[in-house]
C-alpha positions in Angstrom: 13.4 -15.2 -6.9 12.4 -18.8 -7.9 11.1 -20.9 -5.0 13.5 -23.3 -2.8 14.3 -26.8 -4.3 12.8 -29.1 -1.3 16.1 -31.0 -0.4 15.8 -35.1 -1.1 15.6 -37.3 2.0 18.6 -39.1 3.5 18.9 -42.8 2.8 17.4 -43.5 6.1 14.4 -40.7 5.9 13.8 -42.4 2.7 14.0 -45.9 4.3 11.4 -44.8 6.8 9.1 -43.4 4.3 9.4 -46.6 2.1 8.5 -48.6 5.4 5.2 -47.0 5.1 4.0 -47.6 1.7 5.1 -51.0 2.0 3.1 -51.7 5.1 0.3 -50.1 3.3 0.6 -52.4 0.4 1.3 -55.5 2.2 -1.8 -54.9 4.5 -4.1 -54.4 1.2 -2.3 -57.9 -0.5 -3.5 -59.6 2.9 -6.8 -58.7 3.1 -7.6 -58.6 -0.8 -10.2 -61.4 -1.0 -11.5 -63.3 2.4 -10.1 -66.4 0.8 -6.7 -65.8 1.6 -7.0 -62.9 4.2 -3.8 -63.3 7.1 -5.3 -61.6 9.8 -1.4 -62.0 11.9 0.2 -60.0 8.9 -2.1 -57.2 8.9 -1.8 -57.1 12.8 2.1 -57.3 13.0 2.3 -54.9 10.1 0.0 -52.3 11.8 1.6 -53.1 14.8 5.1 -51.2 13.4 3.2 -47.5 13.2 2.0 -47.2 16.7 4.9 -45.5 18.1 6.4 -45.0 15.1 4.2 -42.9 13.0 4.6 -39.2 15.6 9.0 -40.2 14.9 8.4 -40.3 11.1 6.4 -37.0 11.3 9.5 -35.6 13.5 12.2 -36.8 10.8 9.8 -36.0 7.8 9.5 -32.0 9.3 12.9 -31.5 11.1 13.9 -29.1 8.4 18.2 -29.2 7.2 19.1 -32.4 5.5 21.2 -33.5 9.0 18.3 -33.0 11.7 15.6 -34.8 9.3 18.5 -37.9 8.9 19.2 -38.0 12.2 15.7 -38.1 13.2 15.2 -40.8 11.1 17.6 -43.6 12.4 16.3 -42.8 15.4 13.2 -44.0 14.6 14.6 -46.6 12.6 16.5 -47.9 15.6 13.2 -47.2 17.7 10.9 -49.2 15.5 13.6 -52.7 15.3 13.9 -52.1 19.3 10.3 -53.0 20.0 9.5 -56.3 18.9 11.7 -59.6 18.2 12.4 -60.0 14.6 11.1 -56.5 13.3 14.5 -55.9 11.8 14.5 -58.5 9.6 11.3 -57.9 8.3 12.2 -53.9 7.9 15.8 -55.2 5.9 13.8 -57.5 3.8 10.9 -54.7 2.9 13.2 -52.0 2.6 15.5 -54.0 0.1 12.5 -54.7 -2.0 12.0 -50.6 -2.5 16.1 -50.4 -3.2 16.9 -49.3 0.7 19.9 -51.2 2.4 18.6 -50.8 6.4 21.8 -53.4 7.5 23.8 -50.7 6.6 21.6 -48.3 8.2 21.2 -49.5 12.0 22.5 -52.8 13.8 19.9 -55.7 14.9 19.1 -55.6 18.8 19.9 -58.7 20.2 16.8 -61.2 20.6 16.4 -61.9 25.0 13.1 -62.9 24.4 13.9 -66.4 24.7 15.5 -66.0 28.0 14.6 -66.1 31.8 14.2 -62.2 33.0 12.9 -60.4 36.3 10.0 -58.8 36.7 9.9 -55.1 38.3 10.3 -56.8 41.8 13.1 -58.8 40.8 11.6 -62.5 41.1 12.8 -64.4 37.8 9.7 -64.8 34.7 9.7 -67.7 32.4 10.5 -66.5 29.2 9.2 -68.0 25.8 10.6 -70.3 24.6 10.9 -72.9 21.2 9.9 -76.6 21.5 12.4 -78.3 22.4 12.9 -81.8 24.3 14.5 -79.8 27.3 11.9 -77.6 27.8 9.2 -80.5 27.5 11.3 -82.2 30.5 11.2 -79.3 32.6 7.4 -78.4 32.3 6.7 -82.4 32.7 9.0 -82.0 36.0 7.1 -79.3 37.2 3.5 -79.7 36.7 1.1 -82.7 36.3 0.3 -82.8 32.4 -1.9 -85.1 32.6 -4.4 -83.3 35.1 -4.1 -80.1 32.2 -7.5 -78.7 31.1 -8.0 -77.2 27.9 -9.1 -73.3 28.5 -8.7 -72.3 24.6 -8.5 -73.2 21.0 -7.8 -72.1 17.9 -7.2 -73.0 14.5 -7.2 -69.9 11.9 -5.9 -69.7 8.5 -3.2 -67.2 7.8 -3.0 -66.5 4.3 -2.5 -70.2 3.4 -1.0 -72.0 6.4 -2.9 -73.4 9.1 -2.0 -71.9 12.4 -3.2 -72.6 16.3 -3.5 -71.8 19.7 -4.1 -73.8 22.6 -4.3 -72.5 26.0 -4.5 -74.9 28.4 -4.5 -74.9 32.5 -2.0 -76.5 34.3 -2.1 -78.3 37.5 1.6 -77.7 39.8 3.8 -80.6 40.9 5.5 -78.1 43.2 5.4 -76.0 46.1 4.2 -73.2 46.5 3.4 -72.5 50.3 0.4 -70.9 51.2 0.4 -67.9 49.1 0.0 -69.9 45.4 -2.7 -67.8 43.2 -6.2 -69.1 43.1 -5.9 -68.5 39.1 -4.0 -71.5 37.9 -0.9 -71.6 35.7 -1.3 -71.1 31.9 0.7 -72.8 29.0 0.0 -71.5 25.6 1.5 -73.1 22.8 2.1 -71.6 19.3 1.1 -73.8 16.5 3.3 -72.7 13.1 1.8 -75.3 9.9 -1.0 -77.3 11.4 -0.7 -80.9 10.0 -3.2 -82.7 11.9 -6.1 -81.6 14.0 -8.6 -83.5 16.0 -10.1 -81.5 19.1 -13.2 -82.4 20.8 -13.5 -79.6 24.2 -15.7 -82.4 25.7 -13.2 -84.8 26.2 -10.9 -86.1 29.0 -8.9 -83.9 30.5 -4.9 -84.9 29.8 -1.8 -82.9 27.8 0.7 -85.4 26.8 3.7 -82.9 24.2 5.7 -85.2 22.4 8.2 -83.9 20.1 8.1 -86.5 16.2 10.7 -86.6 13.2 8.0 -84.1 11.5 7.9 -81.3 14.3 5.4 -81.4 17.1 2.5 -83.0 18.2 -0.4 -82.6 21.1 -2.5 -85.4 22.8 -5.5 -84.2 23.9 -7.5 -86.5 26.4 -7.5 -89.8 25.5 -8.1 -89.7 21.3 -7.6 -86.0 20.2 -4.5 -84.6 18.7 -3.0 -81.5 17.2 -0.2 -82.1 15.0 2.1 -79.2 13.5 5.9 -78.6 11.8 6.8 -76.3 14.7 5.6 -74.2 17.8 6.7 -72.0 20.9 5.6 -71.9 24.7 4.8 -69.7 26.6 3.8 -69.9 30.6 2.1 -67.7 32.9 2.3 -68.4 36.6 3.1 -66.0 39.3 5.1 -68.8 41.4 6.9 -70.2 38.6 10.2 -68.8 40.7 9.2 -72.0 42.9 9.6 -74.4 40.4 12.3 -76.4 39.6 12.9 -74.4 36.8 12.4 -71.4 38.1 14.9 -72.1 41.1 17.8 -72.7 38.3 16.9 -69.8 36.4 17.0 -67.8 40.2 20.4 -68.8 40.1 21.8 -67.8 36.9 19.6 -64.9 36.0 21.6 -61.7 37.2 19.8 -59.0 38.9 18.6 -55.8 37.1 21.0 -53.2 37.4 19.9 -49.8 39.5 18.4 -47.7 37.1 19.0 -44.8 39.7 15.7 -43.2 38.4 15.9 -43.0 35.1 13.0 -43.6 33.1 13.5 -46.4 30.3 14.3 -45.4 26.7 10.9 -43.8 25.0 10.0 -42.8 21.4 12.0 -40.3 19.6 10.7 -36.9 20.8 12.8 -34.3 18.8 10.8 -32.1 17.4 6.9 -30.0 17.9 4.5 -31.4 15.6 1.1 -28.8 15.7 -1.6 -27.7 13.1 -2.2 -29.8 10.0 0.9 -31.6 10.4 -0.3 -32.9 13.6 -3.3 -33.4 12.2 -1.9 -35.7 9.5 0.3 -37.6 12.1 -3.0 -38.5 14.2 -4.5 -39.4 10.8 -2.2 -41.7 10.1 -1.5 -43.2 13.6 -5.3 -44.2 14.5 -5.6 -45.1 10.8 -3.3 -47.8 11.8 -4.2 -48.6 15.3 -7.9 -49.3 14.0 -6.4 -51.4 11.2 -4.5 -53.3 14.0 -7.6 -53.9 16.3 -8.6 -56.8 13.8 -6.3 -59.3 16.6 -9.8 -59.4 17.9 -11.4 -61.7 15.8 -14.6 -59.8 16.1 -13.2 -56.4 15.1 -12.8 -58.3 11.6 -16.2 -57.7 10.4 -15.7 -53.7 11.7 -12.7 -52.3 10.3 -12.9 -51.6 6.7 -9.3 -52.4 5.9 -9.4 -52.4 2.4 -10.7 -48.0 2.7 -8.0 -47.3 4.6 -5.4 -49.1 3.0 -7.0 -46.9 -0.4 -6.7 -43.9 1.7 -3.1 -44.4 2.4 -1.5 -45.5 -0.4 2.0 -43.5 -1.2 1.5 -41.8 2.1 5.1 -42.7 3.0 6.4 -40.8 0.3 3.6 -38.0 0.7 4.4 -37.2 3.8 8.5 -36.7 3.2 7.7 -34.3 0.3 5.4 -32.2 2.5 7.2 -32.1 5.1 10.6 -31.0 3.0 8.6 -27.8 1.9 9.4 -24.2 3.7 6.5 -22.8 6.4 3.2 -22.2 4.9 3.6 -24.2 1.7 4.1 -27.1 4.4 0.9 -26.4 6.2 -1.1 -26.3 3.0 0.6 -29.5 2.0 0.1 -31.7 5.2 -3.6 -30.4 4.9 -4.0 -31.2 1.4 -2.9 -34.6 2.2 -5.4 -35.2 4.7 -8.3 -33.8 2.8 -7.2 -36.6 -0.1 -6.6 -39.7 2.5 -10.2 -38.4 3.4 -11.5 -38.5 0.2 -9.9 -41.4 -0.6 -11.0 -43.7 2.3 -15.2 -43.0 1.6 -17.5 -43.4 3.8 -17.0 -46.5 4.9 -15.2 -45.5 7.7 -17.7 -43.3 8.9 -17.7 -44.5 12.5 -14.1 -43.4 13.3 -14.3 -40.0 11.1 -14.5 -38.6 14.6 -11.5 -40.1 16.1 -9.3 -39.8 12.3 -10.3 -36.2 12.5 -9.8 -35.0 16.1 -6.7 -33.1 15.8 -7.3 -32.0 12.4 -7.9 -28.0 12.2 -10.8 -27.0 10.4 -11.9 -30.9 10.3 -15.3 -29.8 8.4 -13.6 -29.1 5.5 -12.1 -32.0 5.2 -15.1 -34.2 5.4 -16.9 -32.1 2.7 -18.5 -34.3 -0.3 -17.6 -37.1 1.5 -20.9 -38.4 2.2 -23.0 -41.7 0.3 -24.5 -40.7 -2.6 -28.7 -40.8 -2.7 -29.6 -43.2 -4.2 -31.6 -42.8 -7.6 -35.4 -42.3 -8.1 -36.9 -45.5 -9.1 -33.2 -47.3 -8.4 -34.0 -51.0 -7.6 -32.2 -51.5 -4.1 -29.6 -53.9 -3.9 -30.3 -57.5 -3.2 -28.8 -57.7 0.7 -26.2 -60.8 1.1 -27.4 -63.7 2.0 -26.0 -64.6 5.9 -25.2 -67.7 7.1 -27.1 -67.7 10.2 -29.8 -68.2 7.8 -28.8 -71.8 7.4 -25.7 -73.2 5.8 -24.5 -71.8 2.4 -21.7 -72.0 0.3 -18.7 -70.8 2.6 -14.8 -71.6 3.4 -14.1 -72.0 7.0 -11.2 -69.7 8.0 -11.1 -69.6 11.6 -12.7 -70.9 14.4 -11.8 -70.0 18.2 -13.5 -71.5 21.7 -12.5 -70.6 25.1 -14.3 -72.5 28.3 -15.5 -70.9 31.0 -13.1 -70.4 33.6 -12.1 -67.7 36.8 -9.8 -65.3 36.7 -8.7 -63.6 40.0 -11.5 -65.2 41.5 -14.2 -63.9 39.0 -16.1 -66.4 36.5 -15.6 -65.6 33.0 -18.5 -67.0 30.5 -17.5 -69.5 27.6 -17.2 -67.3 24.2 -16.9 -68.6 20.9 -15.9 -66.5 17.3 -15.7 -67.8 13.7 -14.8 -66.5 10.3 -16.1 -68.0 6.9 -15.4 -66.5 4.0 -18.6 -66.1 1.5 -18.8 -65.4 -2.3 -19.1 -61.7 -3.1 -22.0 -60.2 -5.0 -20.6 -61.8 -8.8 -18.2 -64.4 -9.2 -15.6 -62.3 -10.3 -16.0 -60.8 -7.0 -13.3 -61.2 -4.1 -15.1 -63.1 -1.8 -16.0 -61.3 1.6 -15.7 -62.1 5.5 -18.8 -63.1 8.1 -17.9 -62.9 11.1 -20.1 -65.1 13.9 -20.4 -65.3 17.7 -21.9 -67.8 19.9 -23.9 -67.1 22.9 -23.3 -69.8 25.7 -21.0 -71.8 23.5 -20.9 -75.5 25.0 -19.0 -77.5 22.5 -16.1 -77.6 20.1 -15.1 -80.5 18.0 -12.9 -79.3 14.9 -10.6 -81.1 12.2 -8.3 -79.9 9.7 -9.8 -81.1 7.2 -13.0 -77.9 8.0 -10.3 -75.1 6.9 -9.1 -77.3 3.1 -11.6 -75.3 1.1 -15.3 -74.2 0.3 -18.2 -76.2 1.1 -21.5 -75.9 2.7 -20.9 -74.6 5.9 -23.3 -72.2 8.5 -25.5 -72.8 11.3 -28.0 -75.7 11.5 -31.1 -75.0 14.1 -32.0 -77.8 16.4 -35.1 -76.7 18.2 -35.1 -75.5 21.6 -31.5 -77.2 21.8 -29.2 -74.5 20.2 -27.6 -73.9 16.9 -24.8 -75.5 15.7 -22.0 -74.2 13.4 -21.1 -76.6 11.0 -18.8 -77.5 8.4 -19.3 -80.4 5.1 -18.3 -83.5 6.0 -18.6 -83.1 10.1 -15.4 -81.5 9.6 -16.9 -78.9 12.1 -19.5 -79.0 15.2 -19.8 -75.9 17.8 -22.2 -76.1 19.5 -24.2 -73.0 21.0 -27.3 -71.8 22.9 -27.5 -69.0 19.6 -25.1 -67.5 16.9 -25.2 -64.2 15.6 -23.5 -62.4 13.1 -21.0 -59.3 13.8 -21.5 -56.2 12.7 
């Protein structure tokens, strides 16, 4: 009797799978050569195959042609549901790969532009574009020009110049005697930096103008941010208070009785156990480690470029596995794993535990994995130079300083991260990441001009009063008691 032809996937099983090999590739494209590396993409990319990657084992395993389809748009409609704008970016992916996801599922409707209540019921600000109505109402309802600067950040993303700015805001309202101690937040979104001039030490004052070229930010009395486009957000727990807030009361209907019901979760259909479990986990924390570099210093830890090697094709892998009858689809799935494994090295060796922790028989897997001994009578390699060692040649690609401040009554200390890129081992190289933080950071003054390219750039020593990470040109000055490198 000749063995059972595994049954092709659905056009939405097939979709899924694509999904994943794309997000693999396009995390590998961003983080190719420090030069270029867009830390967001690799985060929002990650980001998809948190609660999505336990669905795509369901579909991939769910045995007759229907259940595994079925499966799959669920997971497809699952994945679009969580975050604004993911269906757009799964249509446009998918299409490159031949799949048509618009025919597939339906966007969700985008509300996160608009006023919504909280679990209590009292109306949230929501985010919002830059727009001359909503610079009106924030001038109406707090003092602008009392605002402190809490955080910036300027960062590279691929080849635009994006920011931050977080800055504290001082209310021109009522609030009774229950306001918060912690004050109110506004956090702007910078999209194409233009212009940048920050100095942390200067006056306090927020003027947000809107110009014929997009946005721009006066900071105290001479500094400036200047971008094509940005997006507000605002935290403050009596923003229902506020003028704005008041209206938004008003027209903002209340949430309907859910009458207990919990709200909609991840697709569940379906027992995932042994190696295929095993797999899934693989898989899942692969990408939650991945996704941990939207801390800046995780950048230096996670070896993006091994697990991006590990998974490669594991989208289409993992559908062909799981299409096979019983045992052959154990020995598949564990296969699998034993190659992503393999594939992946040793670098990371840190997180073998936690990749491994559902895996049966786990040992096996991590046999010949280990670093080769080195030689007899090898010459050990030169180590890289670092630029806490004094300034070298290096690209500026991201700098980010937040002040001291309290938080529910506690002081937080002022922190302080940067990337630089550095020139790898040969010129042919890709270049790599160094990843610095500052103890007791005190000042920041940063222009656009630091992030336009390589140049001498590290940390300059002045005696008993700190180190100083600089950029050519005074392009860049932060100013710290120490600086270290991450590892």
């Amino acid at each position: 009797m000749s063995p059972r032809t595994p049954e092709p996937p659905g056009p939405a099983l097939a979709a899924l799978g694509a999904l994943l090999d794309r997000s693999v590739l396009l995390i590998a494209e961003a983080a190719r050569d420090a030069r270029t590396f867009d830390r967001e993409t690799v985060r929002a990319v990650a980001d998809m195959w948190d609660d999505t990657t336990l669905p795509l084992f369901r579909a991939a395993t769910g045995g007759a042609g229907g259940t595994r389809e079925r499966r799959a748009l669920a997971a497809l409609e699952w994945m679009q549901r969580l975050r604004p704008g993911r269906w757009d970016w799964m249509v446009e992916q998918g299409a490159v790969d031949g799949h048509r996801i618009d025919t597939l599922i339906r966007p969700v409707p985008d509300r996160s532009d608009t006023p919504f209540r909280d679990y209590r019921g009292v109306v949230r600000p929501a985010y919002s574009r830059w727009t001359p109505g909503t610079l009106s109402e924030l001038a109406a309802d707090y003092a602008l020009e009392e605002g402190t600067v809490r955080q910036v950040h300027l960062e590279r993303a691929g080849t635009r110049l994006c920011g931050f700015l977080a800055v504290d805001l001082v209310r021109s309202y009522r609030t009774g005697d229950d306001a918060p101690r912690t004050p109110p937040e506004l956090h702007v979104y910078l999209e194409d930096v233009t212009e940048a001039d920050v100095d942390t030490a200067a006056a306090p004052g927020v003027r947000l103008e809107s110009t014929p070229d997009g946005i721009a930010i006066g900071l105290g009395t001479h500094g400036v941010l200047r971008a094509r486009s940005a997006s507000l957000g605002l935290r403050d727990g009596t923003w229902h208070l506020s003028g704005a807030g008041r209206r938004a009361d008003a027209l903002v209907p209340p949430p309907a009785p859910r009458e207990g019901a919990r709200p909609p979760g991840a697709p569940e259909e379906g027992e995932l156990d042994g190696s295929i479990r095993g797999a899934a986990d693989f898989v899942r924390w692969a990408m939650l480690l991945i996704r941990s570099v939207r801390h800046p210093p995780e950048v230096a830890r996670v070896p993006l470029q091994a697990y991006c090697r590990a998974l490669e094709g594991a989208g289409g892998d993992i559908l062909a596995a799981g299409a096979l009858p019983g045992r052959e689809r154990e020995a598949a799935f564990r296969s699998l794993v034993a190659t992503w494994f393999r594939r992946g090295g040793t670098e990371p060796a840190s997180n073998w535990k936690l990749l491994l922790q559902s895996v049966p028989n786990a040992r096996e897997s991590a046999r010949g994995v280990r670093g080769e001994p080195a030689e007899e009578g090898a010459v050990p390699p030169v180590p890289a130079r670092r630029l806490t060692d004094g300034p070298g040649r290096a690209e500026p690609r991201m700098v980010s300083y937040t002040a001291g401040h309290a938080v529910a009554g506690r002081r937080r200390a002022a922190s302080a991260v940067a990337h630089l890129a550095v020139p790898g081992p040969d010129e042919n190289a890709p270049w790599r990441m160094e990843v610095l933080q500052a103890a007791e950071p005190v000042r920041l003054r940063v222009r656009a001009e630091a992030f336009s390219g390589a140049g001498r750039a590290g940390i300059d020593r002045n005696g008993d009063e700190g180190e100083t990470l600089v950029a050519e040109g005074g392009t860049l000055a932060l100013g710290a008691r120490a600086w270290s490198p991450v590892t």
